[in-house]
MARLUM-680393 format. One record per residue (C-alpha): residue in three letters; y, x, z. Coordinates in pm, whole numbers, plus 50000, padded with zeros to 5 digits. Each point is the difference from the previous one (the first is absolute). Layout:
N
<r r="ALA" north="Y" east="X" up="Z"/>
...
//
This chain:
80
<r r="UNK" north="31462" east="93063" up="49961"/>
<r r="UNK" north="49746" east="50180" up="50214"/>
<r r="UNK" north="49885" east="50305" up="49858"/>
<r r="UNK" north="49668" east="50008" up="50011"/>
<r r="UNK" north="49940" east="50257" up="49737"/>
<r r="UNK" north="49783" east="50289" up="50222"/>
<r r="UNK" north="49764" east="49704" up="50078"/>
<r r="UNK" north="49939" east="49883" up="49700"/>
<r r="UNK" north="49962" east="50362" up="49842"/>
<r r="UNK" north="49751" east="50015" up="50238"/>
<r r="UNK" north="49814" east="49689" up="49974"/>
<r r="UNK" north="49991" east="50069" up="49584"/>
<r r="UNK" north="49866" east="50330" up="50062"/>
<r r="UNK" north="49727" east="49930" up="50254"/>
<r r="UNK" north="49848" east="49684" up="49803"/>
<r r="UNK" north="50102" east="50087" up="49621"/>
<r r="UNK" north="50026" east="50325" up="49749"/>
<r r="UNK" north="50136" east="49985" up="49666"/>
<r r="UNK" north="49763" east="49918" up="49743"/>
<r r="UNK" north="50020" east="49942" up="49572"/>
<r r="UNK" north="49990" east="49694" up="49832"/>
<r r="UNK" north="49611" east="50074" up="49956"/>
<r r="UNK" north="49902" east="50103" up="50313"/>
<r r="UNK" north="50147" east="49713" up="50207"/>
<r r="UNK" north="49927" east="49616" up="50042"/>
<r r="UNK" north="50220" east="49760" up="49771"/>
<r r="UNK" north="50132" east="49831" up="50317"/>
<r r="UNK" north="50145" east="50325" up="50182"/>
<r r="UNK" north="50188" east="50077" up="49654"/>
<r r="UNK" north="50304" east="49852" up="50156"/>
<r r="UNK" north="50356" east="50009" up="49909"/>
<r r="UNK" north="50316" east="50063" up="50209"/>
<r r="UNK" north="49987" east="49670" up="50132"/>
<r r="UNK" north="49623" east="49914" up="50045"/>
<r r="UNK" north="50001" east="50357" up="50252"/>
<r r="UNK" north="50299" east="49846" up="50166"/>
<r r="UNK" north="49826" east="49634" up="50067"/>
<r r="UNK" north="49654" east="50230" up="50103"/>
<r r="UNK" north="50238" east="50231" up="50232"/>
<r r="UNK" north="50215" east="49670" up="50132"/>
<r r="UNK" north="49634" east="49854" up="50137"/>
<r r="UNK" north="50033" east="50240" up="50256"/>
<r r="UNK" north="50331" east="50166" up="50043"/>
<r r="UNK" north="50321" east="49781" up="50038"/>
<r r="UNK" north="50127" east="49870" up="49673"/>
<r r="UNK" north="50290" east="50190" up="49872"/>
<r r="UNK" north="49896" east="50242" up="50172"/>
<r r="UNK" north="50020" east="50260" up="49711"/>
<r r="UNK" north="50125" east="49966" up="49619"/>
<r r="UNK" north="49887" east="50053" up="49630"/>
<r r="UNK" north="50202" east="50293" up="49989"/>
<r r="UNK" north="49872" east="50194" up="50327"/>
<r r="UNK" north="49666" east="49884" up="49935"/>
<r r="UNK" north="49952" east="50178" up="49690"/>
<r r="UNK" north="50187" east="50307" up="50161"/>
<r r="UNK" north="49678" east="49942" up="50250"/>
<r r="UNK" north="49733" east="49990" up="49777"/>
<r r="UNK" north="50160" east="50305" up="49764"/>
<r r="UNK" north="49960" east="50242" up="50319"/>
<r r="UNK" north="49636" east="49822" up="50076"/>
<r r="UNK" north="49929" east="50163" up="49674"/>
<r r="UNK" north="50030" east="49607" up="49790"/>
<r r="UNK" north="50092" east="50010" up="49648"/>
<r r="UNK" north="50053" east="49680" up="49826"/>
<r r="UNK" north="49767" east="49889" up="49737"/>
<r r="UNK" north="50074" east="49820" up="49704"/>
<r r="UNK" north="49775" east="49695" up="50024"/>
<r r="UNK" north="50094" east="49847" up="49694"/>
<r r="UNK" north="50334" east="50037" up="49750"/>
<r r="UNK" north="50230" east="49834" up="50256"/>
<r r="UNK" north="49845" east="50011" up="50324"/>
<r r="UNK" north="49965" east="50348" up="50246"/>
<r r="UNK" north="49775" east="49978" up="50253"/>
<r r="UNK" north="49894" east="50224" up="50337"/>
<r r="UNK" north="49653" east="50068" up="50037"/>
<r r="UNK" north="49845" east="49983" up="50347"/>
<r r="UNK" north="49623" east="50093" up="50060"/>
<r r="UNK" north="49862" east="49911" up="50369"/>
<r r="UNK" north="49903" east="50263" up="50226"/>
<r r="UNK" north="49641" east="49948" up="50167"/>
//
């Protein structure tokens, strides 16, 4: 695996901040593996893994949101 983990810490925090489930667009609500298809678009895939990406986004100041009863979601609001 290539460890791409600085990169990607750094591409999350120049384009995204964490947001709520009211401040931020239904589509960047996104689970585990909806951020890992968005981050694999332009970093290698398997290039980083559910369990160090939410170490990632818990130091980029993420907390997981409960979306629904089952589901727990990350939420992303663009930068301008």
């Amino acid at each position: 695996m290539i460890d791409k983990t600085l990169e990607i810490k750094a591409f999350i925090k120049a384009n995204y901040c964490p947001g709520t489930l009211n401040n931020t667009k239904p589509e960047l609500q996104l689970n585990n593996h909806a951020i890992l298809e968005l981050l694999f678009q332009v970093f290698p895939v398997g290039c980083i893994d559910d369990y160090d990406l939410q170490m990632l986004l818990g130091q980029l100041g993420y907390t997981p949101q409960k979306k629904d009863s089952l589901d727990f979601v990350w939420c992303l609001l663009e930068i301008d």
